[in-house]
MDTraj code that builds the backbone (N, CA, C; nanometers):
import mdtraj as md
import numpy as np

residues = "UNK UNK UNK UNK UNK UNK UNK UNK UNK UNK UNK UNK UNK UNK UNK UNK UNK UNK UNK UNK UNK UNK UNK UNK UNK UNK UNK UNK UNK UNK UNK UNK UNK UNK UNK UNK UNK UNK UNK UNK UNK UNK UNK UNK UNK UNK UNK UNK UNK UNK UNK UNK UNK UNK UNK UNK UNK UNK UNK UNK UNK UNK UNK UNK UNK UNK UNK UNK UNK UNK UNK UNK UNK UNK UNK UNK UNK UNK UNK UNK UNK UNK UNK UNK UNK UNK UNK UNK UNK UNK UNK UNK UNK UNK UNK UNK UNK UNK UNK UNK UNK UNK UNK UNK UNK UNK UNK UNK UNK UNK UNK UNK UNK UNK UNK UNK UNK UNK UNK UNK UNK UNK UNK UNK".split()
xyz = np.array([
    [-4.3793, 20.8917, 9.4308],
    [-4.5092, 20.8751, 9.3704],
    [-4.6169, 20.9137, 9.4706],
    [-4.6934, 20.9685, 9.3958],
    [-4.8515, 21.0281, 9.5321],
    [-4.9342, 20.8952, 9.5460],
    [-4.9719, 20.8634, 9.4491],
    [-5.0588, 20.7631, 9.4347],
    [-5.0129, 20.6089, 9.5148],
    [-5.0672, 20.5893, 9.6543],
    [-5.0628, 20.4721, 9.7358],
    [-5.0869, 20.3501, 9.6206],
    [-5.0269, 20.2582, 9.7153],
    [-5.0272, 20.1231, 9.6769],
    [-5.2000, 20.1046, 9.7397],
    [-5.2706, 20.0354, 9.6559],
    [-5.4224, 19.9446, 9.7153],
    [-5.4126, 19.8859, 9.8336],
    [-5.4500, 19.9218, 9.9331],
    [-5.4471, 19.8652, 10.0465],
    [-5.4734, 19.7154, 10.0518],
    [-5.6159, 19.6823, 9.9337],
    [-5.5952, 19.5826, 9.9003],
    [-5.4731, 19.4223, 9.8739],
    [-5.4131, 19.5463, 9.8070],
    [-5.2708, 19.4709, 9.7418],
    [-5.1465, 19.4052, 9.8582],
    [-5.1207, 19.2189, 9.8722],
    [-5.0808, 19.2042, 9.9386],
    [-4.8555, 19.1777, 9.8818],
    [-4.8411, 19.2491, 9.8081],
    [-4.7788, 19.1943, 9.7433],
    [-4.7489, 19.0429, 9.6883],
    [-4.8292, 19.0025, 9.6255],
    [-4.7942, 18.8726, 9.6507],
    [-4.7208, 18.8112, 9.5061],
    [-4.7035, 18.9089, 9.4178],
    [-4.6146, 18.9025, 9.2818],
    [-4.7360, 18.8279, 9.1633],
    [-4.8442, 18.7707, 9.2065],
    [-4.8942, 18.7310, 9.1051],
    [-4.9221, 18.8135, 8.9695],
    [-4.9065, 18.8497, 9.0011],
    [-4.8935, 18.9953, 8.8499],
    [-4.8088, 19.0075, 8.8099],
    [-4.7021, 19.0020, 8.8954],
    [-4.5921, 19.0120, 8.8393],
    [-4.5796, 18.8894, 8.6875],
    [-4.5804, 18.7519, 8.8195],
    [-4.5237, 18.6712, 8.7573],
    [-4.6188, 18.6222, 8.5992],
    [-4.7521, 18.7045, 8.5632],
    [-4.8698, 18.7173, 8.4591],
    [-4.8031, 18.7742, 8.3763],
    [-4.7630, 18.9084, 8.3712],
    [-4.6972, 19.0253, 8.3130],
    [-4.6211, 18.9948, 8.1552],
    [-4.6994, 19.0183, 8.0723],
    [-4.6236, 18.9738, 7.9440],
    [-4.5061, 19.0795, 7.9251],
    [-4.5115, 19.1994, 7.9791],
    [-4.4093, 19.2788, 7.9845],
    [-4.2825, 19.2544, 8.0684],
    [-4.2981, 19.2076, 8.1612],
    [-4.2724, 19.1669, 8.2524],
    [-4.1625, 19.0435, 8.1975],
    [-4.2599, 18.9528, 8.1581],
    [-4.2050, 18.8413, 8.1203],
    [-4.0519, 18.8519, 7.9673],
    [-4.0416, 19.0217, 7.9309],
    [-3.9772, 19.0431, 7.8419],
    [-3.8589, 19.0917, 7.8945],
    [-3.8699, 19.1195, 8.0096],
    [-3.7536, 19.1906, 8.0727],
    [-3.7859, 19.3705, 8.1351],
    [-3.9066, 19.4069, 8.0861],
    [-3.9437, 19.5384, 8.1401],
    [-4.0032, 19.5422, 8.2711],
    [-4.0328, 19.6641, 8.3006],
    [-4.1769, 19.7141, 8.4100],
    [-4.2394, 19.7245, 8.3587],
    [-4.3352, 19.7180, 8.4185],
    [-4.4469, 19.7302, 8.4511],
    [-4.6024, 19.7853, 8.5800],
    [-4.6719, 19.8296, 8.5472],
    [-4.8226, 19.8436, 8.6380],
    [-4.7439, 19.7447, 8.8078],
    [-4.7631, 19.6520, 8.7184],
    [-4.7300, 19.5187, 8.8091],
    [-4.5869, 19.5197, 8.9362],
    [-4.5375, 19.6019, 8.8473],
    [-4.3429, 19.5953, 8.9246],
    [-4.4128, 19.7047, 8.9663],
    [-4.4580, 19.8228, 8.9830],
    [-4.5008, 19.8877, 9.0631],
    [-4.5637, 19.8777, 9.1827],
    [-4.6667, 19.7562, 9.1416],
    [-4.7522, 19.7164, 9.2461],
    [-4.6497, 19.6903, 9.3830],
    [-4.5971, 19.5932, 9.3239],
    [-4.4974, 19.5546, 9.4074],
    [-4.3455, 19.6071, 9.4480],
    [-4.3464, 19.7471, 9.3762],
    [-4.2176, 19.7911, 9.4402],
    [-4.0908, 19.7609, 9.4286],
    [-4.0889, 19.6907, 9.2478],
    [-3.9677, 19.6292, 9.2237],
    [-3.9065, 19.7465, 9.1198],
    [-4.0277, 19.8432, 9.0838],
    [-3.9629, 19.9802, 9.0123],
    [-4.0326, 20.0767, 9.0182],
    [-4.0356, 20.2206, 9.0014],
    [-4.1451, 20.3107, 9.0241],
    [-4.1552, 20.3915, 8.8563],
    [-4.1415, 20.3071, 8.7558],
    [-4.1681, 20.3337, 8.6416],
    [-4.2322, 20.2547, 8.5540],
    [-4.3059, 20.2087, 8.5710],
    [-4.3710, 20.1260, 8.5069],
    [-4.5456, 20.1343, 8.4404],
    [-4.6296, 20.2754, 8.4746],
    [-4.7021, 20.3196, 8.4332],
    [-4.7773, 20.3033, 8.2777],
    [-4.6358, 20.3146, 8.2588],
    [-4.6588, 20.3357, 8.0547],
    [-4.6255, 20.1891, 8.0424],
    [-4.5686, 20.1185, 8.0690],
    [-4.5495, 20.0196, 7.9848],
    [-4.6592, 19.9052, 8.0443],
    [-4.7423, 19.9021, 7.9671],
    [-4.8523, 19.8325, 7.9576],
    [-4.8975, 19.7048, 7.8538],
    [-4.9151, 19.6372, 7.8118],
    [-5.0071, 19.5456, 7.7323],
    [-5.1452, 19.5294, 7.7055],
    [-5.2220, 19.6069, 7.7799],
    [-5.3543, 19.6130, 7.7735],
    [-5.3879, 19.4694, 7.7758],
    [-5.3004, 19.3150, 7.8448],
    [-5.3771, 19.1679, 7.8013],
    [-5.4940, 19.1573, 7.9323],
    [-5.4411, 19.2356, 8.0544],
    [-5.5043, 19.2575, 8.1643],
    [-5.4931, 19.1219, 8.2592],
    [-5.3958, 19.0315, 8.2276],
    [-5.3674, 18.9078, 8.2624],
    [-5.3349, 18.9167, 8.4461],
    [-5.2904, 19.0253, 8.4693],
    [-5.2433, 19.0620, 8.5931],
    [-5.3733, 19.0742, 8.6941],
    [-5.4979, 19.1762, 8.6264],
    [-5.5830, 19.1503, 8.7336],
    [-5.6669, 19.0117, 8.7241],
    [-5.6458, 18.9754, 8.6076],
    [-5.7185, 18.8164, 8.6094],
    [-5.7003, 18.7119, 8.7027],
    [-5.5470, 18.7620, 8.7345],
    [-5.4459, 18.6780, 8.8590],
    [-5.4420, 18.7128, 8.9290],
    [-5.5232, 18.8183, 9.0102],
    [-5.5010, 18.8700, 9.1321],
    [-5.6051, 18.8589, 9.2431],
    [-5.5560, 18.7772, 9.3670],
    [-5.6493, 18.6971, 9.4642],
    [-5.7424, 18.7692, 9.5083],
    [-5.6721, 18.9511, 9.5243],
    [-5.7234, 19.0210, 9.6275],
    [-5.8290, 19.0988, 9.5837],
    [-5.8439, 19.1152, 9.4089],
    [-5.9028, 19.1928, 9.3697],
    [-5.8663, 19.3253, 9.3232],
    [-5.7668, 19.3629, 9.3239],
    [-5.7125, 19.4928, 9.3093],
    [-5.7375, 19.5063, 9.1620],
    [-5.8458, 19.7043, 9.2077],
    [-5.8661, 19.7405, 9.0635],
    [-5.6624, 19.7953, 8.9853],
    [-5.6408, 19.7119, 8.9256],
    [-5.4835, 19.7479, 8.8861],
    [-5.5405, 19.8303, 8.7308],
    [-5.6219, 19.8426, 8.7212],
    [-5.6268, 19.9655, 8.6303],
    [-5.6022, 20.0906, 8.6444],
    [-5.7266, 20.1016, 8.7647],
    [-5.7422, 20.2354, 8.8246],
    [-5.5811, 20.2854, 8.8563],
    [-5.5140, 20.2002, 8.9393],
    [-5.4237, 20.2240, 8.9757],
    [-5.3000, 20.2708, 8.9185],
    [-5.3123, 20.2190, 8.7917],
    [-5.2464, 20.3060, 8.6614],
    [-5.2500, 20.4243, 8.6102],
    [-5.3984, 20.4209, 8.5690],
    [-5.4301, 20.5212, 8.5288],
    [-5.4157, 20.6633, 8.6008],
    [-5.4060, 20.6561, 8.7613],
    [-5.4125, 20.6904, 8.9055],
    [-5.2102, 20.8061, 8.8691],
    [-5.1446, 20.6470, 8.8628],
    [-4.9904, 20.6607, 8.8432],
    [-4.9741, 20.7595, 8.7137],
    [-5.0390, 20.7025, 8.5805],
    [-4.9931, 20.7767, 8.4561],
    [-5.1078, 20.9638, 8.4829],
    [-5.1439, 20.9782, 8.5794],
    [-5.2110, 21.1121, 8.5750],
    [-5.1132, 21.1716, 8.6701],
    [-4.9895, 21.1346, 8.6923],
    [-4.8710, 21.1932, 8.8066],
    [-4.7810, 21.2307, 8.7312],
    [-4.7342, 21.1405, 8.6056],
    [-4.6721, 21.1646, 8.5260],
    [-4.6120, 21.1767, 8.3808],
    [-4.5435, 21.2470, 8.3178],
    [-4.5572, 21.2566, 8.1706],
    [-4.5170, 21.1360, 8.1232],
    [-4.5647, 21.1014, 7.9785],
    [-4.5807, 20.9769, 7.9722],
    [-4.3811, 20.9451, 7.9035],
    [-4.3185, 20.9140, 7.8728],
    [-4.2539, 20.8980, 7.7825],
    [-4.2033, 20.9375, 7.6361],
    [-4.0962, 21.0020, 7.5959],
    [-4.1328, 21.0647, 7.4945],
    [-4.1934, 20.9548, 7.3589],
    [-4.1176, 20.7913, 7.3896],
    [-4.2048, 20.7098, 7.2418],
    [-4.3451, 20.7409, 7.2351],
    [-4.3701, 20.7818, 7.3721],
    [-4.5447, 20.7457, 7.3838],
    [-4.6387, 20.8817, 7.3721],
    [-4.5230, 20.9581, 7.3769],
    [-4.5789, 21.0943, 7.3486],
    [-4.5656, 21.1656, 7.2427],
    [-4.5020, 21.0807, 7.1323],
    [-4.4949, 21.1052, 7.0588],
    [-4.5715, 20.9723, 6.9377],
    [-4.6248, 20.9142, 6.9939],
    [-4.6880, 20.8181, 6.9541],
    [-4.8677, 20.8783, 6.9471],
    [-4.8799, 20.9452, 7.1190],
    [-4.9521, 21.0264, 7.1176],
    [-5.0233, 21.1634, 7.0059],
    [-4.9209, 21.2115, 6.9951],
    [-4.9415, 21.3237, 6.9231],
    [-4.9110, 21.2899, 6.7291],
    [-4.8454, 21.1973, 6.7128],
    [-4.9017, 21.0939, 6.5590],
    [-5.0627, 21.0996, 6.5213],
    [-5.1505, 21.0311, 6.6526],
    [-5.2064, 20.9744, 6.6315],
    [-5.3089, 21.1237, 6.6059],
    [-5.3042, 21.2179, 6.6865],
    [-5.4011, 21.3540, 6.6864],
    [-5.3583, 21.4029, 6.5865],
    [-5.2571, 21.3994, 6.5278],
    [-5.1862, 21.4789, 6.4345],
    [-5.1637, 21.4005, 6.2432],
    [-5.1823, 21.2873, 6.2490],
    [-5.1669, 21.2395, 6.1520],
    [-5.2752, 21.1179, 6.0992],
    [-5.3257, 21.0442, 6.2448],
    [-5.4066, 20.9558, 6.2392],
    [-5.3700, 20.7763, 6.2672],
    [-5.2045, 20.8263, 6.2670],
    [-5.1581, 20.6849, 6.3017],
    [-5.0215, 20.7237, 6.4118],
    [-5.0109, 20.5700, 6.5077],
    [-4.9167, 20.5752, 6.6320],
    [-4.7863, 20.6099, 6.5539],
    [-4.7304, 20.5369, 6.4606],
    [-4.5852, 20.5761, 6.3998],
    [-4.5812, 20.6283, 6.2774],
    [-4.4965, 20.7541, 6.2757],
    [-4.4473, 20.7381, 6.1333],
    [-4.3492, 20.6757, 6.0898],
    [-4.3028, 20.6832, 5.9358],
    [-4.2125, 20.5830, 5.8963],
    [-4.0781, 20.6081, 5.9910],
    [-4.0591, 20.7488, 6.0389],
    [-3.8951, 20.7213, 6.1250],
    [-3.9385, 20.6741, 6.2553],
    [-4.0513, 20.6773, 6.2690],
    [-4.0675, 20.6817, 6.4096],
    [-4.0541, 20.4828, 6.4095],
    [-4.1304, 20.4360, 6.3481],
    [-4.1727, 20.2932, 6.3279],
    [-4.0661, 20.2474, 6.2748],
    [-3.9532, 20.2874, 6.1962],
    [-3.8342, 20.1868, 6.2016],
    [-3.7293, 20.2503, 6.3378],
    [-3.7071, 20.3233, 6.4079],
    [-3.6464, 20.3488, 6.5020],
    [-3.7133, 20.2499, 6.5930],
    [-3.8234, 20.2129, 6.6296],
    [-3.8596, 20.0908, 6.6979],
    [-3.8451, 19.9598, 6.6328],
    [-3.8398, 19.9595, 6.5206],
    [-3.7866, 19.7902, 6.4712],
    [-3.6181, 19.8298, 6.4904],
    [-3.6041, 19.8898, 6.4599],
    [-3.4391, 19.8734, 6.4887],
    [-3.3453, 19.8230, 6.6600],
    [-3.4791, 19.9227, 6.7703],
    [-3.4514, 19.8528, 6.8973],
    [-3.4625, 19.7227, 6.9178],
    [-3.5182, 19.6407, 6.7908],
    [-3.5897, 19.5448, 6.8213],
    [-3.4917, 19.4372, 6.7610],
    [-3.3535, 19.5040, 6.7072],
    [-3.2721, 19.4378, 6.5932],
    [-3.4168, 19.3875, 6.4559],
    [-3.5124, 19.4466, 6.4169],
    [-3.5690, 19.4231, 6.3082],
    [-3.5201, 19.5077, 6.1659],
    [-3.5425, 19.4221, 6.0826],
    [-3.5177, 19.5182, 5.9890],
    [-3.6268, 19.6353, 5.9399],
    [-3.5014, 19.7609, 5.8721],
    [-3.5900, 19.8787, 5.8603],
    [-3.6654, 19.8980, 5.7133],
    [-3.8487, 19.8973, 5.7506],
    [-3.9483, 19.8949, 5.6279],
    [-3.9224, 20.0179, 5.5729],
    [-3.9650, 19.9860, 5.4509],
    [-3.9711, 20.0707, 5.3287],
    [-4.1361, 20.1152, 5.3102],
    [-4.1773, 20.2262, 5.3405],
    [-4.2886, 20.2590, 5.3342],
    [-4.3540, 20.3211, 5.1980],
    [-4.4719, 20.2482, 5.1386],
    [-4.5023, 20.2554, 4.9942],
    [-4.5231, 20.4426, 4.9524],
    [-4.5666, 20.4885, 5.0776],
    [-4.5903, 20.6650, 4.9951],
    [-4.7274, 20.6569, 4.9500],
    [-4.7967, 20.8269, 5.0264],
    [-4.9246, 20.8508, 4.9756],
    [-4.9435, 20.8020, 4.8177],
    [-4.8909, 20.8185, 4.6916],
    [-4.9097, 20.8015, 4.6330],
    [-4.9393, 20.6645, 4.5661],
    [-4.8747, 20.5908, 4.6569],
    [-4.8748, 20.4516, 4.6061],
    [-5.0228, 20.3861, 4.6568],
    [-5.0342, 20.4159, 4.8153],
    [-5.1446, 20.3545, 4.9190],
    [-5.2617, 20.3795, 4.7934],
    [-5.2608, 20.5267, 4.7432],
    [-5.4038, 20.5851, 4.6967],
    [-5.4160, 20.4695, 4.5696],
    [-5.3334, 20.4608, 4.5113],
    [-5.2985, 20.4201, 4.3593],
    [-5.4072, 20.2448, 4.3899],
    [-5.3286, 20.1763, 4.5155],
    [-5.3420, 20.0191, 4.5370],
    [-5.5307, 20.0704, 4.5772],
    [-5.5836, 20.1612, 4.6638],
    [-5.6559, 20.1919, 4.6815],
    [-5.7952, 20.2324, 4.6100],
    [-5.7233, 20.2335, 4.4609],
    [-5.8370, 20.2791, 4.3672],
    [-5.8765, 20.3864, 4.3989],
    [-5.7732, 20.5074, 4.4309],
    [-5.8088, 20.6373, 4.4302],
    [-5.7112, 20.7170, 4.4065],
    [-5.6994, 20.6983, 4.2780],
    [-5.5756, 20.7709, 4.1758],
    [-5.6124, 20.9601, 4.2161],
    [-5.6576, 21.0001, 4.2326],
    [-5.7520, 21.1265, 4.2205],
    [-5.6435, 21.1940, 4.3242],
])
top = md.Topology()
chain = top.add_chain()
for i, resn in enumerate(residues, 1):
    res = top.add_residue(resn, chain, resSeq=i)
    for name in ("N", "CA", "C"):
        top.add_atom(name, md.element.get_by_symbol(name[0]), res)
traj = md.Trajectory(xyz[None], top)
């Protein structure tokens, strides 16, 4: 990775131990900080609980954002990405039950343009 650790940053895991991602079993910003993985960029929460907890001050945004401009993001996320420019939403229906399924959830049945417009009052 190019992007230094914050000089700031004393490792001291409090982020870690914040980390709702973290707390699921992933990386994270946070496991980066500290050098417990060097992939953890993308997987984020946006709760920001980590710099809330952090003594030293470390901008742990920047520092992300710093990391995810080094590298490509993931294909869920890049393809989550390009949904959203391309269609207007993060999942489509395969895309969004292939993630409930990692999740052991069960797989939704999606109503169809025709239906949304119909409930919508725009039969047209």
């Amino acid at each position: 990775m190019g992007t230094d650790i914050p000089k700031e940053c004393d490792r001291c895991m409090k982020c870690v131990g914040s980390c709702v991602v973290a707390k699921m079993g992933g990386y994270s910003i946070a496991s980066e900080l500290n050098e417990i993985a060097g992939n953890g960029a993308w997987n984020c929460a946006n709760c920001w609980k980590c710099q809330d907890v952090c003594p030293r001050g470390v901008d742990i945004f920047a520092f992300m954002m710093e990391r995810r401009r080094e590298e490509d993001p993931p294909d869920l996320v890049r393809r989550g990405i390009d949904g959203i420019f391309g269609k207007g939403f993060w999942f489509g229906e395969g895309q969004c039950n292939e993630v409930r399924e990692a999740f052991g959830l069960p797989v939704l049945r999606f109503l169809g343009q025709k239906r949304v417009a119909l409930l919508m009052g725009d039969e047209g």
